[in-house]
C-alpha positions, 0 to 999 in steps of 0.5 A, a space after each residue: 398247239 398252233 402246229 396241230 390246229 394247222 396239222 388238223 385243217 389239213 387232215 380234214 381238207 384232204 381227207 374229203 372224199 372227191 379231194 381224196 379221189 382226185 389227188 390220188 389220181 391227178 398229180 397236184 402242185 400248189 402253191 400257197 395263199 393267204 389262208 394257208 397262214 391267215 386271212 389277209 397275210 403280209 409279211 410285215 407282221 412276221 417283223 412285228 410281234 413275236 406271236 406272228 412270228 410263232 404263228 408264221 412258223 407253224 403255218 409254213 411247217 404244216 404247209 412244208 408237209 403237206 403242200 410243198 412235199 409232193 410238188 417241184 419246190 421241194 429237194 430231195 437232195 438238199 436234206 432240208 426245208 425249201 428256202 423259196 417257195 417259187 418254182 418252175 416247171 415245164 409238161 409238154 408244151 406248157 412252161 409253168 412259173 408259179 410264183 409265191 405271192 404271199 411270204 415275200 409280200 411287204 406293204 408297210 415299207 415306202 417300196 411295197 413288193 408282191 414278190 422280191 427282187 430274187 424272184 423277179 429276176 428269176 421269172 423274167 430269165 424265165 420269160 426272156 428264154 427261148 422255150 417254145 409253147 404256152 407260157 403259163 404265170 402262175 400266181 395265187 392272186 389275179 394279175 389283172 383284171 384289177 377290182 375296187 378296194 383291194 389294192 393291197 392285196 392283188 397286183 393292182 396294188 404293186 403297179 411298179 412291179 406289175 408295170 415290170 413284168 408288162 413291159 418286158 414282156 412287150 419290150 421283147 414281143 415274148 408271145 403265148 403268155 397266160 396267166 393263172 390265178 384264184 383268190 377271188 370269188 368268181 371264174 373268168 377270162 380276159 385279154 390285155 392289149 397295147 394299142 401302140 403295139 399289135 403283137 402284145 396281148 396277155 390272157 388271164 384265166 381265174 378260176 374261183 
């Protein structure tokens, strides 16, 4: 079954040897990709046909038990699978919102969205609050620096709700943000600066 062909990508990724050493040392909190349910995912598919719906499932029920268990989105109190996968968190002086850029991704609608508007809300309460410390945005595809041909699946694609989150952040002078990203097939640093405002400047640090 498709449960058990997921089950057993899994049982073979952890089962490596140094995967194995370094998550039975280090706390690990994950947040999914693309491949965690198939290459190049959107949510329209789910609303298509009833095999992508039936692959949808068995996807997020491998990903329930194997990623989401051991991280900050799941409850232990509510005795039942997580209703979003988003989550934030804070270790010392660091603030963490990891965003789900993947379940809530819709690209054939005449409004395209990375994320809904429940988690935008939910991430700009939680840049607009009065935490000292880095804040660190965590989304599993880059947030800029933007790459060719590949507007629908990285921010670039979504420049509405990208401009959103920019222009709170420089609205409000919110400082100390950094933004944490994979996907792509390299590792890099960058900066974002506004020339009309001096105070307004936004790291990003991809690691492939």
């Amino acid at each position: 079954s498709k449960l058990d062909e997921f089950f057993a990508r899994y049982q073979k990724a952890f089962a490596q040897k140094h995967i194995a050493k370094l998550m039975a040392q280090v706390p690990t909190y994950m947040i999914l990709d693309d491949h965690e349910i198939e290459d190049n995912w959107t949510q329209d598919r789910f609303y298509q046909n009833a095999s992508d719906r039936q692959l949808y499932a068995a996807a997020m029920h491998a990903y329930q038990c194997y990623q989401v268990i051991h991280g900050p989105a799941f409850d232990y109190s509510a005795g039942a699978p997580p209703e979003k996968y988003w989550y934030a968190f804070r270790n010392g002086c660091a603030n963490f919102f990891v965003m789900d850029t993947r379940t809530e991704r819709f690209i054939e609608t005449p409004m395209r969205q990375i994320i809904s508007d429940y988690q935008m809300q939910a991430l700009k309460s939680w840049l607009l609050a009065p935490n000292s410390g880095v804040k660190f945005i965590v989304s599993s595809v880059p947030f800029f620096p933007d790459q060719k041909d590949m507007s629908k699946d990285k921010w670039s694609g979504f420049d509405q709700q990208r401009i959103e989150i920019l222009d709170l952040i420089r609205d409000n002078e919110i400082q100390r943000v950094v933004f944490l990203s994979g996907d792509i097939h390299c590792s890099m640093s960058s900066k974002l600066t506004c020339s009309t405002h001096p105070n307004f400047n936004i790291h990003s640090i991809i690691s492939s």
